[in-house]
ROSE-4610 file (N, C-alpha, C; in Angstrom, 1 decimal, always signed):
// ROSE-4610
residu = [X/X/X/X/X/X/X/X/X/X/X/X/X/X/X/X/X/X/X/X/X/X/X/X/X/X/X/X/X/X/X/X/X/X/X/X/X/X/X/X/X/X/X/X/X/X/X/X/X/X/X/X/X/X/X/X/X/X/X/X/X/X/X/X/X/X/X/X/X/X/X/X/X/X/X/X/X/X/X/X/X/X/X/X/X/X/X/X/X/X/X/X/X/X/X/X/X/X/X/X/X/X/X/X/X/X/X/X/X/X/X/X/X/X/X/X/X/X/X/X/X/X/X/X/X/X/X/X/X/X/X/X/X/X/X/X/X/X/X/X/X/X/X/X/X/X/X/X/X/X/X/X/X/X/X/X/X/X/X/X/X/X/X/X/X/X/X/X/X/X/X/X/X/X/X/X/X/X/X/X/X/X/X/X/X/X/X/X/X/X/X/X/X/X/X/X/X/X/X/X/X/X/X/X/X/X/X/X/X/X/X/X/X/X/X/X/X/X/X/X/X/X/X/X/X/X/X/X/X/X/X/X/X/X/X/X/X/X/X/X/X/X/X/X/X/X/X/X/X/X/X/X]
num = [1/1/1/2/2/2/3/3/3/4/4/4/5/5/5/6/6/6/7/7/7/8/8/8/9/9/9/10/10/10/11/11/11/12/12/12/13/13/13/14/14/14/15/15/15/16/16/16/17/17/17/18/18/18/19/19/19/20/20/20/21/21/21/22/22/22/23/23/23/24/24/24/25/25/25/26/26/26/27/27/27/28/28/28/29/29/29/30/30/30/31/31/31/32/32/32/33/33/33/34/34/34/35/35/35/36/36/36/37/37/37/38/38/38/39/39/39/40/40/40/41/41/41/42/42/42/43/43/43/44/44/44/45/45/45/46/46/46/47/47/47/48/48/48/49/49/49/50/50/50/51/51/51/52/52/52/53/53/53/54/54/54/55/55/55/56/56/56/57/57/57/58/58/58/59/59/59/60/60/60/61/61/61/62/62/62/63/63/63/64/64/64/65/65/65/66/66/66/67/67/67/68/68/68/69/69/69/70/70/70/71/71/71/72/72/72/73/73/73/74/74/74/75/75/75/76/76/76/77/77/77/78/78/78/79/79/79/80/80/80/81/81/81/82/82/82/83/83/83/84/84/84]
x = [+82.1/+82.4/+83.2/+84.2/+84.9/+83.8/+82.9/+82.3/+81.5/+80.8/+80.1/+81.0/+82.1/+83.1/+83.4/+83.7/+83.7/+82.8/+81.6/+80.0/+79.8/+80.5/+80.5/+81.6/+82.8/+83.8/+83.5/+83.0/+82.7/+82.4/+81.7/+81.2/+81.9/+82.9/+84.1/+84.7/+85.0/+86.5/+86.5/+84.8/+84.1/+85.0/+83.9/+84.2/+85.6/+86.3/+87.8/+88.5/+88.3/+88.7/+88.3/+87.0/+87.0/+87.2/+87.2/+88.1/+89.7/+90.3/+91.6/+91.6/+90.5/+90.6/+90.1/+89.4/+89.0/+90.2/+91.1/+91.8/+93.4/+93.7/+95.0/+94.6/+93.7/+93.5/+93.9/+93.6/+93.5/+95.3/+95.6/+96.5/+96.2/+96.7/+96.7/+98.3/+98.9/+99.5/+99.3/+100.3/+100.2/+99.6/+100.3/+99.6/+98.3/+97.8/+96.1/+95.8/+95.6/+95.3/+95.1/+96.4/+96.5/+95.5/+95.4/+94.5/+92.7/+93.0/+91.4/+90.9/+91.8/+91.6/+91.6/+92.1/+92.0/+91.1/+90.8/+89.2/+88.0/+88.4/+87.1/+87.1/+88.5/+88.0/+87.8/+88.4/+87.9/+86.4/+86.2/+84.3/+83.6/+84.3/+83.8/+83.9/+85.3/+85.5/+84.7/+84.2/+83.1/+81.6/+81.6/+79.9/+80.0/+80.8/+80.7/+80.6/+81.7/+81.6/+80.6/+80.0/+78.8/+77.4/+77.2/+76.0/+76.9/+77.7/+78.1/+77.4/+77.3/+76.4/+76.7/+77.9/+78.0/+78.8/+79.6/+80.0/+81.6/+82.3/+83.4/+83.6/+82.6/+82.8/+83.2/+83.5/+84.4/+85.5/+86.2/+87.5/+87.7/+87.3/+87.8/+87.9/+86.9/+86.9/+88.3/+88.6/+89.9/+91.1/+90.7/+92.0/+92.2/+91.3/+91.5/+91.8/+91.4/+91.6/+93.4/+93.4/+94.9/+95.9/+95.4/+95.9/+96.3/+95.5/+95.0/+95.8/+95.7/+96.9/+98.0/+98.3/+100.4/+100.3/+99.9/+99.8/+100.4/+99.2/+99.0/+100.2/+100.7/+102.0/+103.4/+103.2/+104.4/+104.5/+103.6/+103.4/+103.6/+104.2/+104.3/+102.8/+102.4/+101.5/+101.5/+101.5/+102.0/+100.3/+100.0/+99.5/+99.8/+100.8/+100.8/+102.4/+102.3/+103.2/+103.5/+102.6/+102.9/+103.9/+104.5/+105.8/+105.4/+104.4/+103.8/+103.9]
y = [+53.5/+54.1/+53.2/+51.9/+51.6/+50.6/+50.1/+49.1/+49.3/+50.4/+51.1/+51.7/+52.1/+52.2/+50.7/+49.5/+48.2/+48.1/+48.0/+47.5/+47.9/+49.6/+49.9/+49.8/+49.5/+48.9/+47.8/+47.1/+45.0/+45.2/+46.0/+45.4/+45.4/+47.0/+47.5/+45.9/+46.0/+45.2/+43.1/+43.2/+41.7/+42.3/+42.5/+43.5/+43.6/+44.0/+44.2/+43.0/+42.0/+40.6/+40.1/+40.2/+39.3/+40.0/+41.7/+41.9/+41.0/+41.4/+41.0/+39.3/+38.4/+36.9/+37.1/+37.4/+37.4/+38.1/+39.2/+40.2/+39.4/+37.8/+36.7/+36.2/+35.9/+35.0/+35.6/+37.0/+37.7/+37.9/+38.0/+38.7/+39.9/+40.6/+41.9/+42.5/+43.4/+44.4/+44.6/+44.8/+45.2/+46.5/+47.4/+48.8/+48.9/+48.4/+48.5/+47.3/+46.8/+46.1/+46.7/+47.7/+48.6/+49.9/+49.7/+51.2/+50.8/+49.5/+49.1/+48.9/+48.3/+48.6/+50.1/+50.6/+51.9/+52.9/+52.4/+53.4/+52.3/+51.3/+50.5/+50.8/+51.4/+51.5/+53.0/+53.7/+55.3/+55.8/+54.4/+54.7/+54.4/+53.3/+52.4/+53.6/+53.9/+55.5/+56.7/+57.0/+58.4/+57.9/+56.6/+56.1/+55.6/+55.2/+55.1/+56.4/+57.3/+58.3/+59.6/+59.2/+60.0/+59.9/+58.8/+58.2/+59.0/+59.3/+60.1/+62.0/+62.4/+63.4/+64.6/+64.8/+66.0/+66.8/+67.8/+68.6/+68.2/+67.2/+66.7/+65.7/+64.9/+63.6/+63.5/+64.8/+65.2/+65.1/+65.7/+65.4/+64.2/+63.7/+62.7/+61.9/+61.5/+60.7/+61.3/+62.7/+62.7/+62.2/+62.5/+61.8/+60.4/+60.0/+58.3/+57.6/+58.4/+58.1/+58.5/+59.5/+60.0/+58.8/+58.7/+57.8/+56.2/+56.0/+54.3/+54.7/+55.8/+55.4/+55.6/+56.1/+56.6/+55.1/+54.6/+53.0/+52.4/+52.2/+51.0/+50.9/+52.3/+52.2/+52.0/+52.3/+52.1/+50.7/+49.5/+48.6/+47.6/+46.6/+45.4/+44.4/+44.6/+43.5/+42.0/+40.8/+39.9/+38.8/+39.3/+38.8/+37.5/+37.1/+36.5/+35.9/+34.6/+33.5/+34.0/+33.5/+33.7/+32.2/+32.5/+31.3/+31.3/+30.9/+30.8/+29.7]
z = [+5.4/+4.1/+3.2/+4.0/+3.1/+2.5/+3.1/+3.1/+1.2/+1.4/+0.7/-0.7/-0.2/-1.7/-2.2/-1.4/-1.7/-3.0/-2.4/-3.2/-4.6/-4.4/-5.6/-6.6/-6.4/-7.0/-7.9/-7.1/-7.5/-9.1/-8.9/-10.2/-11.2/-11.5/-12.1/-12.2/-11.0/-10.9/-11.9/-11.0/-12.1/-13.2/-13.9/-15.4/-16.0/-15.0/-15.3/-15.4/-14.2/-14.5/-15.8/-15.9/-17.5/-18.8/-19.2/-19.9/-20.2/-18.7/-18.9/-19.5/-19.0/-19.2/-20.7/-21.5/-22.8/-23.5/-22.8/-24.0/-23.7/-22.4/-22.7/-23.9/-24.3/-25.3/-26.8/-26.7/-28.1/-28.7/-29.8/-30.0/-30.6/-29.2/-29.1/-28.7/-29.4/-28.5/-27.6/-26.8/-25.3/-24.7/-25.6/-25.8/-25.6/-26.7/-27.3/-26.0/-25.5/-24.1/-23.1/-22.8/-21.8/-22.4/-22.8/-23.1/-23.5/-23.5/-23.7/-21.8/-21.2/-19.9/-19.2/-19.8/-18.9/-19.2/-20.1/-20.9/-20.4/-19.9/-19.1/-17.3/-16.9/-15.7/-15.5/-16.5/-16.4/-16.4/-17.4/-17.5/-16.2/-16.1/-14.4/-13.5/-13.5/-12.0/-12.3/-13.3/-13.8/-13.3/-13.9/-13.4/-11.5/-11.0/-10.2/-8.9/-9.3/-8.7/-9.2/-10.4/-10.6/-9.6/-8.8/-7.6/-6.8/-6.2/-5.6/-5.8/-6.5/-7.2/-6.1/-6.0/-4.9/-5.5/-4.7/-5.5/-6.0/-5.6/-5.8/-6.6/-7.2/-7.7/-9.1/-9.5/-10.9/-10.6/-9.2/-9.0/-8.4/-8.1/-7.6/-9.1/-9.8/-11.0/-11.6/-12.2/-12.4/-12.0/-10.7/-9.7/-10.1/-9.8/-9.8/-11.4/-12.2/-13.5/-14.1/-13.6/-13.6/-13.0/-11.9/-11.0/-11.9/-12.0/-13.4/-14.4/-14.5/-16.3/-15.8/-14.6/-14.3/-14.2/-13.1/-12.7/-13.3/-14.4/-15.5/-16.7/-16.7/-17.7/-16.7/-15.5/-14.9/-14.3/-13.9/-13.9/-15.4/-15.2/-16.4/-15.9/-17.6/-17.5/-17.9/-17.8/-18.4/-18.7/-20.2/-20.9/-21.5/-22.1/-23.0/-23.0/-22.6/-22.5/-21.1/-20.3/-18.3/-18.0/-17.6/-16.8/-15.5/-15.3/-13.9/-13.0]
């Protein structure tokens, strides 16, 4: 099972990495970044858990979406001038 939740993740997550590498470069508010991400993995968690096609895969998509935006606002993201 986790194997199989993996597989279907990847792709999201590709996706999600190069969002994020295309939207360091931008000047963007942080806001409008964070919310461009989270409306790309909400879409990602709804199609993903849509192949799922049972009778839960509405809640779960909520869940996990709910989940991604407490996250993503309570987490610091560091865009722009990284001191790495």
């Amino acid at each position: 099972m986790a194997i199989i939740g993996l597989v279907f993740s990847l792709p999201t997550y590709f996706l999600y990495i190069f969002i994020t590498t295309v939207l360091k470069n931008k000047n963007i508010k942080i806001v409008h970044e964070k919310t461009i991400l989270i409306i790309f993995v909400m879409s990602g968690v709804f199609i993903t858990t849509a192949f799922i096609n049972g009778t839960v895969w509405f809640d779960l998509a909520i869940s996990y979406s709910l989940s991604t935006i407490i996250a993503t606002f309570f987490f610091t993201m560091y865009f722009k001038n990284d001191k790495g």
